[in-house]
ZADO-1210 file (C-alpha; in nm, 4 decimals, padded with zeros to 6 digits):
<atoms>
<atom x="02.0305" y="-02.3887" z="-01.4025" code="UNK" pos="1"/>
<atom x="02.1033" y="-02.1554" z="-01.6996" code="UNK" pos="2"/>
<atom x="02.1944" y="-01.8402" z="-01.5744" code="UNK" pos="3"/>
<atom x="01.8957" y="-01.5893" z="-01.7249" code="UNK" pos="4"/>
<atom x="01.9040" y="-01.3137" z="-02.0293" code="UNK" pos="5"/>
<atom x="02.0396" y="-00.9823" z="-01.9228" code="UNK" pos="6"/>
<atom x="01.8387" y="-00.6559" z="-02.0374" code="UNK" pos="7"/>
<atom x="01.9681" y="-00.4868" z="-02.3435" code="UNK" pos="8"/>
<atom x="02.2556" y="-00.3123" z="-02.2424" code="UNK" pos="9"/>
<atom x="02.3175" y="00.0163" z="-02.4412" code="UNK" pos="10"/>
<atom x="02.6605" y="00.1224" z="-02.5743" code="UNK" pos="11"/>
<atom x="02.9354" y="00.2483" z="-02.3122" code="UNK" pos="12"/>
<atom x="02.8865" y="00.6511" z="-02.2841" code="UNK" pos="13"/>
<atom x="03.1900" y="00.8031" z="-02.2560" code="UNK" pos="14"/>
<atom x="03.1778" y="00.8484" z="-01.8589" code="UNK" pos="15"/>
<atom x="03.1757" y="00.4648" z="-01.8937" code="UNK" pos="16"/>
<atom x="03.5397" y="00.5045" z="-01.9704" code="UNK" pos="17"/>
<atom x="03.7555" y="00.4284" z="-01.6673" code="UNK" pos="18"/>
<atom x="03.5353" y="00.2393" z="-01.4769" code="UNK" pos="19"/>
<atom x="03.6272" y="-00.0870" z="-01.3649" code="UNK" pos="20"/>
<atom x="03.4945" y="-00.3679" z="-01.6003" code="UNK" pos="21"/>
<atom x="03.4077" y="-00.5951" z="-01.2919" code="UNK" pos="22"/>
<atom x="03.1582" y="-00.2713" z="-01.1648" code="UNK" pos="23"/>
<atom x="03.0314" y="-00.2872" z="-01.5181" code="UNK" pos="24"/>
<atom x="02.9018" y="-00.6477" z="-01.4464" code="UNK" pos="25"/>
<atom x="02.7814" y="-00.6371" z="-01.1549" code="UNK" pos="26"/>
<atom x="02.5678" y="-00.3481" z="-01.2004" code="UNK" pos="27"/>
<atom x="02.4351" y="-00.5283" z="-01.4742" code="UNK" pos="28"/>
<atom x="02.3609" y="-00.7764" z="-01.2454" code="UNK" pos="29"/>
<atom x="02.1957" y="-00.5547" z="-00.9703" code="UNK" pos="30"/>
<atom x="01.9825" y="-00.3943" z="-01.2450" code="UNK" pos="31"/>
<atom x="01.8281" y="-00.7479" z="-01.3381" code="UNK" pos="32"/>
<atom x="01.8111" y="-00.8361" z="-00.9213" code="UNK" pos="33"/>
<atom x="02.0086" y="-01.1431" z="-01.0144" code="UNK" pos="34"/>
<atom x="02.2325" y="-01.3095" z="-00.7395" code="UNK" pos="35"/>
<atom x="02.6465" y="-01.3783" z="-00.7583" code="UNK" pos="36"/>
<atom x="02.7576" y="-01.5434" z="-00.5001" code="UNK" pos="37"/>
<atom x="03.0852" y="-01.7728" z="-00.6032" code="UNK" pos="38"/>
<atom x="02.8998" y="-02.1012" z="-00.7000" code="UNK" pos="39"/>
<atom x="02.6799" y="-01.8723" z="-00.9579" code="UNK" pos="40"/>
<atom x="02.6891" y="-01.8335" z="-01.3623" code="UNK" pos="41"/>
<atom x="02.7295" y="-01.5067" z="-01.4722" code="UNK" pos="42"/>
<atom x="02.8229" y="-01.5703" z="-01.7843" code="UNK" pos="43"/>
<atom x="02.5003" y="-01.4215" z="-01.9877" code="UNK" pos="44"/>
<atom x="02.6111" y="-01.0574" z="-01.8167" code="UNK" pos="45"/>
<atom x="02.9733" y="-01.0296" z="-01.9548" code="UNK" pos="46"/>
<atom x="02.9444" y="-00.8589" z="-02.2864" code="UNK" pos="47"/>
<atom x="03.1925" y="-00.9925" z="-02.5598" code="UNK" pos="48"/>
<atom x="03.5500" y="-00.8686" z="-02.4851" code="UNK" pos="49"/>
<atom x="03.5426" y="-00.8463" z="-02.1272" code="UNK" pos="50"/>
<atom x="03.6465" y="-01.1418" z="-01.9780" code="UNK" pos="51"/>
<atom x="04.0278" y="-01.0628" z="-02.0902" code="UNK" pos="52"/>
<atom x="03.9558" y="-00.6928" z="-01.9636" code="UNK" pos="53"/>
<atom x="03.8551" y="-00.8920" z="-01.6485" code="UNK" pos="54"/>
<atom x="04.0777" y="-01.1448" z="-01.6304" code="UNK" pos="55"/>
<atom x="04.3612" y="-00.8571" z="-01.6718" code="UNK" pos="56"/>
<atom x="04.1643" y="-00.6356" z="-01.3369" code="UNK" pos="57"/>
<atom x="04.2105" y="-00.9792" z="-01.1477" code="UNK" pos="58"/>
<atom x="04.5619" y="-00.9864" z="-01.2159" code="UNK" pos="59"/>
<atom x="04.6412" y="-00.5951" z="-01.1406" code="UNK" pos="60"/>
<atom x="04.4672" y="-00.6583" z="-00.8257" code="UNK" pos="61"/>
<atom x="04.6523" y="-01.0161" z="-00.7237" code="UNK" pos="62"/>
<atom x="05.0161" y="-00.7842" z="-00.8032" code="UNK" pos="63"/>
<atom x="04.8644" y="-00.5592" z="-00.4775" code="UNK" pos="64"/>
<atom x="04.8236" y="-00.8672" z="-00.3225" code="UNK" pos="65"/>
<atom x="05.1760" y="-01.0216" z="-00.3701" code="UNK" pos="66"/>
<atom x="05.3464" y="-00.6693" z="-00.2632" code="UNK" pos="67"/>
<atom x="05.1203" y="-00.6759" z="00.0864" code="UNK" pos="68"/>
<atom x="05.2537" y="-00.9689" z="00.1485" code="UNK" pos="69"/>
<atom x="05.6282" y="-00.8222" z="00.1070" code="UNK" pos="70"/>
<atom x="05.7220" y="-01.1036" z="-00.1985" code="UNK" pos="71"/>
<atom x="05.9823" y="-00.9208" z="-00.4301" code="UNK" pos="72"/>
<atom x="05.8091" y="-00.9936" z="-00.7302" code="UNK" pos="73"/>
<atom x="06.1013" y="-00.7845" z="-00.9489" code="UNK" pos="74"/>
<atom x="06.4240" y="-00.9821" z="-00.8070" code="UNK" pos="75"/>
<atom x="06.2159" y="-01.3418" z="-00.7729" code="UNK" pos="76"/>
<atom x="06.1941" y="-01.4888" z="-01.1026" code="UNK" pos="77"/>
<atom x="05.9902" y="-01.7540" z="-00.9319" code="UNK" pos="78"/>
<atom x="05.6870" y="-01.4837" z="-00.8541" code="UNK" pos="79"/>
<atom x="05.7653" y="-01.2380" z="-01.1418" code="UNK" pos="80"/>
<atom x="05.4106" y="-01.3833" z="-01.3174" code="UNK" pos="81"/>
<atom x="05.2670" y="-01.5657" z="-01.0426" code="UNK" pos="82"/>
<atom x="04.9521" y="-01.3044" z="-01.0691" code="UNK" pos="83"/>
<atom x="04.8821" y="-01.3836" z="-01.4362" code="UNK" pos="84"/>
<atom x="04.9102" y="-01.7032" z="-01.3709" code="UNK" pos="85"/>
<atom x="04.7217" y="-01.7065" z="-01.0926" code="UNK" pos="86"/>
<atom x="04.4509" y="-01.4909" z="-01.2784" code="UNK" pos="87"/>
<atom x="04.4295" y="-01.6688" z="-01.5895" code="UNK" pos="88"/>
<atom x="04.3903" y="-02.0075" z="-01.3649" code="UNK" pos="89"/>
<atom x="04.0652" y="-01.8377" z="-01.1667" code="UNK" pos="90"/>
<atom x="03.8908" y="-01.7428" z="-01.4696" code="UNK" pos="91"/>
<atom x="03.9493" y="-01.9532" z="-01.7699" code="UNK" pos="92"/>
<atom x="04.0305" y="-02.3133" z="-01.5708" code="UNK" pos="93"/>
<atom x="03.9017" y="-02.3817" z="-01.1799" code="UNK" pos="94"/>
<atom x="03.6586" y="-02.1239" z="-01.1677" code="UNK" pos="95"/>
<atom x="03.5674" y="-02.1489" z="-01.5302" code="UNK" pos="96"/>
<atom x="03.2341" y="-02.2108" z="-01.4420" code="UNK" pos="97"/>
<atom x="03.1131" y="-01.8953" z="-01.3351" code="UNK" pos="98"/>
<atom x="03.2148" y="-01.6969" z="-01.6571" code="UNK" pos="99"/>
<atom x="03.1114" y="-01.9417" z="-01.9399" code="UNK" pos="100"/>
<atom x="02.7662" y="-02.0508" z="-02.1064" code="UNK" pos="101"/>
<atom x="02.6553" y="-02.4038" z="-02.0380" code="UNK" pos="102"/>
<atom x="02.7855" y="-02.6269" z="-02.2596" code="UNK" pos="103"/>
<atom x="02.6223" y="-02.7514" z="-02.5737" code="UNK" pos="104"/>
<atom x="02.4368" y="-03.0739" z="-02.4655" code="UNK" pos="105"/>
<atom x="02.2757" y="-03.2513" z="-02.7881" code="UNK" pos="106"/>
<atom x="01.9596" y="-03.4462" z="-02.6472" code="UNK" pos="107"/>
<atom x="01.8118" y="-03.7648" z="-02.7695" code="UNK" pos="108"/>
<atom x="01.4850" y="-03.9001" z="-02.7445" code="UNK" pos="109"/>
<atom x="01.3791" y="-04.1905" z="-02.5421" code="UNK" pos="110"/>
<atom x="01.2740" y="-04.3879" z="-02.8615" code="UNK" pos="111"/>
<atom x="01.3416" y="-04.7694" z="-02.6696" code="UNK" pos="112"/>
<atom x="01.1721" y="-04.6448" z="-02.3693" code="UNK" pos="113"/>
<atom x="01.3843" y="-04.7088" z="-02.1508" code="UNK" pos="114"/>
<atom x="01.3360" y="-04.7361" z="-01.7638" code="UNK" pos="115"/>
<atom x="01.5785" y="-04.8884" z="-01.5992" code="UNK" pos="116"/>
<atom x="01.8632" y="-04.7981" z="-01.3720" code="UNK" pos="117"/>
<atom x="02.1412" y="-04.6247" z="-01.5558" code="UNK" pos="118"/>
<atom x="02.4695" y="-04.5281" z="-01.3518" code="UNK" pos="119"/>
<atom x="02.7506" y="-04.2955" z="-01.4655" code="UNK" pos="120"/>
<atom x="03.0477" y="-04.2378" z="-01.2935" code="UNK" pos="121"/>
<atom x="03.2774" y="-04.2047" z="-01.1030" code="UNK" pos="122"/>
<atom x="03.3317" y="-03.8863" z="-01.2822" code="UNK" pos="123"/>
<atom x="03.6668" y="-03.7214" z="-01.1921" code="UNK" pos="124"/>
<atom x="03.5595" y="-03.3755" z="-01.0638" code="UNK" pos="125"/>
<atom x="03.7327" y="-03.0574" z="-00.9122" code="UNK" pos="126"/>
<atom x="03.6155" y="-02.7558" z="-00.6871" code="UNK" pos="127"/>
<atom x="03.6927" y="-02.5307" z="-00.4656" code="UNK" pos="128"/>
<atom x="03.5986" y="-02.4179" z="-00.1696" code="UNK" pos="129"/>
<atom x="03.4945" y="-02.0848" z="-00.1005" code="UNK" pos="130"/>
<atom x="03.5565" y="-02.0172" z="00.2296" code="UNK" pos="131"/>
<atom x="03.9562" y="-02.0119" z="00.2163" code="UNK" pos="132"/>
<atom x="03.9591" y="-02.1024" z="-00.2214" code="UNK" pos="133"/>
<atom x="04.1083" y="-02.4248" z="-00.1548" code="UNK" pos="134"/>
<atom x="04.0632" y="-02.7263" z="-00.3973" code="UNK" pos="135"/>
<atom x="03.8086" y="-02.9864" z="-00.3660" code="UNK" pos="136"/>
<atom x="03.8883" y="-03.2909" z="-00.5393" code="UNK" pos="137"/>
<atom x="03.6438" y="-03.5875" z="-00.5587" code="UNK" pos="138"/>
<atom x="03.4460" y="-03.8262" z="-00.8000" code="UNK" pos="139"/>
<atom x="03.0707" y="-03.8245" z="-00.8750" code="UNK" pos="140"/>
<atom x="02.8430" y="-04.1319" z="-00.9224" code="UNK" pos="141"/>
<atom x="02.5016" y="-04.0420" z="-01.1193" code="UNK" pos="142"/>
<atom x="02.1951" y="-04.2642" z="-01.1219" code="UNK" pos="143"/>
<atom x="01.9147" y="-04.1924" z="-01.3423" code="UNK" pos="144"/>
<atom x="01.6010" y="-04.4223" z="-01.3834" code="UNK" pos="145"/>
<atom x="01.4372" y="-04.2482" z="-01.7232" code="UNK" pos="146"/>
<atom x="01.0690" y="-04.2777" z="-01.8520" code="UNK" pos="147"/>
<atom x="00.9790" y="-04.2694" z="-02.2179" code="UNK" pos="148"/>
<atom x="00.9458" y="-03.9000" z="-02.1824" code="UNK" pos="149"/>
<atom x="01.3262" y="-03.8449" z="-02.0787" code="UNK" pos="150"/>
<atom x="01.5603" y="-03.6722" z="-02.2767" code="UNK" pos="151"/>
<atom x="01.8568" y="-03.9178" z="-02.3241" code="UNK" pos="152"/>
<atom x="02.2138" y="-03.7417" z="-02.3468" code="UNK" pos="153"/>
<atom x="02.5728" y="-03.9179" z="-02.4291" code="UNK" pos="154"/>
<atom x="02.8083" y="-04.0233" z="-02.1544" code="UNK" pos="155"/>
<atom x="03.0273" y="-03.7429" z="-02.2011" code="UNK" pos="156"/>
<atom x="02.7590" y="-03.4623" z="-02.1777" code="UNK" pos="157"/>
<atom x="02.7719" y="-03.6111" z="-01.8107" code="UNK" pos="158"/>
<atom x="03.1327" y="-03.5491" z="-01.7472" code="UNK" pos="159"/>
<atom x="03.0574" y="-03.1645" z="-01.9205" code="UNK" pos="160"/>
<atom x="02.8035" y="-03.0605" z="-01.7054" code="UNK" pos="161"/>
<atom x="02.9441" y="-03.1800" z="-01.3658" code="UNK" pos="162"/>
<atom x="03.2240" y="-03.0017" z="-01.4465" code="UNK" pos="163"/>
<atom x="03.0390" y="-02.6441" z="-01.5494" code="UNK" pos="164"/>
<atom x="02.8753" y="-02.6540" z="-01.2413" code="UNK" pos="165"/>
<atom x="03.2165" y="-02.7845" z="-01.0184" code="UNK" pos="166"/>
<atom x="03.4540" y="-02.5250" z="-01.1527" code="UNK" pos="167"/>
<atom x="03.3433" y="-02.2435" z="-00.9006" code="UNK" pos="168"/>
<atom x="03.4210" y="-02.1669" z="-00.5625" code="UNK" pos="169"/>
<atom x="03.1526" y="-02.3294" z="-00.3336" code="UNK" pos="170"/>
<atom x="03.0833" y="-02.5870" z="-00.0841" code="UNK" pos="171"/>
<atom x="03.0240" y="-02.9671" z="-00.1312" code="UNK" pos="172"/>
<atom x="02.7016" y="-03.0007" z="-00.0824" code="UNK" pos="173"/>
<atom x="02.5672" y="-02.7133" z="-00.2377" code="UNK" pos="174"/>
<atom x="02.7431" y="-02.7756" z="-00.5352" code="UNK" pos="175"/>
<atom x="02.5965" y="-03.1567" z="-00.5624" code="UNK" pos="176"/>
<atom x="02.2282" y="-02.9916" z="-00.5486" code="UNK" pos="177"/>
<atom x="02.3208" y="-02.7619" z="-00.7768" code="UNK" pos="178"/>
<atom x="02.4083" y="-03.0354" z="-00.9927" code="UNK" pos="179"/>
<atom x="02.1101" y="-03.2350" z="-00.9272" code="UNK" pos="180"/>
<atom x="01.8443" y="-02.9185" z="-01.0646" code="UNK" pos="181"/>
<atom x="02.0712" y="-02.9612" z="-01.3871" code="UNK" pos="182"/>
<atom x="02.0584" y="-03.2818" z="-01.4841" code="UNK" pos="183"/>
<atom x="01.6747" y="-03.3053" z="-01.3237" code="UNK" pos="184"/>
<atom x="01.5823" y="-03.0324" z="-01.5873" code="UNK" pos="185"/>
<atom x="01.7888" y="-03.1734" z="-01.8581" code="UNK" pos="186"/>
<atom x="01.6672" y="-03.4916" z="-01.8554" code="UNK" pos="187"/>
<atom x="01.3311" y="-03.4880" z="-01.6691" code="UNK" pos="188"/>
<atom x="01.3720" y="-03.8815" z="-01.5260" code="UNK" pos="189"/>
<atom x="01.1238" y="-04.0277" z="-01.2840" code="UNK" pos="190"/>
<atom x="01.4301" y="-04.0804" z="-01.0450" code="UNK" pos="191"/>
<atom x="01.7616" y="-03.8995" z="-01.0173" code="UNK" pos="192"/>
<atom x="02.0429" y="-03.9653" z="-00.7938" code="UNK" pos="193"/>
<atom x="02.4038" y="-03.8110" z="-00.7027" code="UNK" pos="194"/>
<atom x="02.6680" y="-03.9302" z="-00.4491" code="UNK" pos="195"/>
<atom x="02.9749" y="-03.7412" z="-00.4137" code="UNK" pos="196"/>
<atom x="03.3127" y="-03.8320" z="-00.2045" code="UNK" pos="197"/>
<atom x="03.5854" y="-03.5261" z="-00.2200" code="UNK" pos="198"/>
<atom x="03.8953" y="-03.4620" z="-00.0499" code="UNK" pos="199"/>
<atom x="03.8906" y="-03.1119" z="00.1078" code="UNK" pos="200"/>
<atom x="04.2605" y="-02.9434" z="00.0621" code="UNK" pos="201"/>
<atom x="04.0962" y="-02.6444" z="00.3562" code="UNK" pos="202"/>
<atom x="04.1090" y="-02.9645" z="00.5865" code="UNK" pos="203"/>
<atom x="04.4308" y="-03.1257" z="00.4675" code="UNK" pos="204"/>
<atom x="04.6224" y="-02.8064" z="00.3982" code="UNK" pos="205"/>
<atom x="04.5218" y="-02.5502" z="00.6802" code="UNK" pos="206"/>
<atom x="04.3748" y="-02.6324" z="01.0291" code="UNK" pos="207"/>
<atom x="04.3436" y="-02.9457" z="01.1448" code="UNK" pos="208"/>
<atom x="04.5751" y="-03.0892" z="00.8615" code="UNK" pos="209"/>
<atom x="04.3619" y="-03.4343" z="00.8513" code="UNK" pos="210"/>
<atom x="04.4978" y="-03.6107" z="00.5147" code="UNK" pos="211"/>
<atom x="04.2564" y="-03.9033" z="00.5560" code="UNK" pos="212"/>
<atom x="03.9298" y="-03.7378" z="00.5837" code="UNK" pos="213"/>
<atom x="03.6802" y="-03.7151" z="00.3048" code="UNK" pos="214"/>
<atom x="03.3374" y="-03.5804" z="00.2745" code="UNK" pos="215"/>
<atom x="03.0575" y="-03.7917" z="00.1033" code="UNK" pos="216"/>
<atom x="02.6823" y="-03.6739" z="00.0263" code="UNK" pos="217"/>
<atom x="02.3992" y="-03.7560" z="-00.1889" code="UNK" pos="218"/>
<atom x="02.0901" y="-03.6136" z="-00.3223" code="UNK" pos="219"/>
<atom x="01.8195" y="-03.8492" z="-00.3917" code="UNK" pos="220"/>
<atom x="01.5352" y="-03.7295" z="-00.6208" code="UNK" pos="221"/>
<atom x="01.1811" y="-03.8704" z="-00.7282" code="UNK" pos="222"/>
<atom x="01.2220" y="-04.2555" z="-00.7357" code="UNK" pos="223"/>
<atom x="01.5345" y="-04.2825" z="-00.5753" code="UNK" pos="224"/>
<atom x="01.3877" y="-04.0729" z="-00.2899" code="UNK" pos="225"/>
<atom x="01.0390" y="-04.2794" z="-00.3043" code="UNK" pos="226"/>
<atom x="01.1677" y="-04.6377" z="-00.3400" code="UNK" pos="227"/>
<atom x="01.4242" y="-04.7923" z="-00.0823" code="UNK" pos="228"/>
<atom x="01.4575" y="-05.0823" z="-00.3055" code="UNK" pos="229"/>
<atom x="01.5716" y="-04.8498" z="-00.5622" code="UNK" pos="230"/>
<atom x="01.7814" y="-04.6490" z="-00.3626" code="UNK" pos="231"/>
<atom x="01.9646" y="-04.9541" z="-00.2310" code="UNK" pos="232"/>
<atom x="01.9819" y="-05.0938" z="-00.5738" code="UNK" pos="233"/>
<atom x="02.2027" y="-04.8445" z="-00.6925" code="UNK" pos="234"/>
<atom x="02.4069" y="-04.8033" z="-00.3282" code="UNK" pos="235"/>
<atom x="02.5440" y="-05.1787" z="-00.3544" code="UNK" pos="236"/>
<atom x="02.6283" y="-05.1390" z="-00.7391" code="UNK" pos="237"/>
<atom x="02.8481" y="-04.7984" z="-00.6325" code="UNK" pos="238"/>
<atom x="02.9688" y="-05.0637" z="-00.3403" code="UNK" pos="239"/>
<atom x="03.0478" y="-05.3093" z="-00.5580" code="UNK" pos="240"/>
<atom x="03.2165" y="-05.0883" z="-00.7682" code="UNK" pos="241"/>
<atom x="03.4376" y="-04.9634" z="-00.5510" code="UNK" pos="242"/>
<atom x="03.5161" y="-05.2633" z="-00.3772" code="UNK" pos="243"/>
</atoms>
């Protein structure tokens, strides 16, 4: 979903001075009751010029980081930018999606009426999960069964989207239904449908270091949830896909 309009902000006062850019936001946030957990947007409450006043708080405090864990980050060459790096990586590439608009999707209307099964994928997508911030790495299918009312968008608009709403820390299956609301209110079809099959890194990495596991879920809506025929229709063409 779009993340909502912030109230008017008024210029910073000069108290404002000093105080963390991140407590800026999120007081914004807290003033318009609006939720941000990991997998959220926030995007519409960062005021122009703060996301490199962010992204630079994010690096001071991922320097405290590196010297609690006793690295040398003066002597090692190796570490001497690891927290820029590290910084710039979380907010402008894998966890993009929390600190940027939606982007532009130009929509078409369903002028042939069409209404039958269309199937996009497998979409290359990446993640992360947020209970240790370790990648998620998997490929999306999309079914969508459109009515004459549907708004029709290009195959790349697919690819787009799936990742705005992947690039944040979150779990698999929340992120899939997350997903799902998008493209439902996007494109308004009778029948929508998602599977998703990811490798989790927090499995293979850490723990039980299991390198063959993956995790695959779906979210079936309208038709695909009504009909079986439907929803069995566009199982065996992922099958037969993949086979």
């Amino acid at each position: 979903m779009e993340a909502p309009t912030p109230p008017a902000v008024p210029p910073a006062a000069d108290d404002d001075l000093g105080v963390p850019v991140s407590q800026k936001i999120r007081e914004r946030l807290k003033a318009a009751r609006e939720r941000f957990h990991a997998n959220d947007n926030i995007a519409a409450f960062i005021e122009p010029g703060e996301l490199p006043l962010l992204q630079a708080e994010v690096e001071s405090k991922l320097q405290d980081v590196l010297t609690s864990m006793v690295i040398d980050t003066e002597s090692d060459h190796n570490t001497r930018e690891t927290a820029r790096r590290v910084a710039k990586m979380y907010l402008q590439e894998v966890f993009r999606g929390r600190y940027v608009a939606m982007p532009q999707v130009t929509e078409f209307p369903n002028v042939e009426r069409l209404n039958e099964l269309m199937i996009v994928g497998p979409i290359t997508v990446r993640s992360a999960c947020s209970h240790h911030m370790c990648p998620i790495i998997g490929r999306v299918w999309i079914g969508v069964l459109p009515n004459e009312h549907s708004n029709l968008i290009g195959l790349s608009k697919y690819a787009r989207l799936a990742d705005w709403v992947m690039s944040r820390p979150q779990i698999q299956e929340e992120a899939v239904a997350r997903l799902a609301d998008l493209l439902q209110e996007r494109v308004q079809p009778d029948g929508l449908a998602i599977v998703m099959e990811a490798d989790h890194f927090c499995m293979q990495w850490r723990g039980v270091k299991d390198t063959d596991s993956k995790m695959i879920n779906s979210v079936m809506r309208g038709s695909f949830l009504k009909d079986p025929n439907l929803r069995r229709e566009f199982l065996a063409l992922l099958s037969k896909n993949n086979a």
